[in-house]
C-alpha positions, 0 to 999 in steps of 0.5 A: 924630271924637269919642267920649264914653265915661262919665267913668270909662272917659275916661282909658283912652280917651284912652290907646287913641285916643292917635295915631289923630286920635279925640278923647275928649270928657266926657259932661257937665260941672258949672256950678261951677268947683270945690267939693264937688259929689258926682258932678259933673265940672268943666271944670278937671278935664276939661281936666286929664286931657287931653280937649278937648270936652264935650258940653252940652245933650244931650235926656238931661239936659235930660229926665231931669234937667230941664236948661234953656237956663239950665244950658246957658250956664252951662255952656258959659261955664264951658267956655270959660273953660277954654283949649282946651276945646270945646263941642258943644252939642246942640240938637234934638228927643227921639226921640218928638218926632222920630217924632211928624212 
């Protein structure tokens, strides 16, 4: 089981969940190694408050902030550079494309 809080709250997270078998994970995760990226989260840093998955992909940022297929390798390459860093990549439908059937 893995759950992904906002980023702000990942830390106490990590530290309630401690000894449970719950892993924390990021919601989302920057393309760029490092740099001044405003608001942007890289997998150095999510691996260096000790959580171990980040989720890509996910219909949120591909529809509110128009995320590709592009962003998301890059993404998950980024990932994988980083040594035990996992990725769950969300691949699918949005809810109304889901009720349309």
């Amino acid at each position: 089981i893995v759950v992904f809080p906002p980023m702000p709250f990942a830390a106490r997270a990590l530290e309630l969940l401690e000894g449970s078998g719950v892993s924390v994970g990021c919601q989302d995760v920057s393309v760029e190694e490092k740099g001044a990226f405003t608001g942007q989260v890289a997998a150095s840093m999510v691996r260096s408050v000790g959580i171990d998955f980040v989720l890509v992909g996910h219909s949120e940022r591909r529809n509110l902030y128009d995320e590709r297929d592009a962003a998301c390798n890059a993404k998950i390459t980024r990932c994988l550079a980083e040594p035990g860093l996992k990725v769950i990549l969300c691949v699918g439908e949005t809810l109304d494309e889901f009720e349309s059937d």
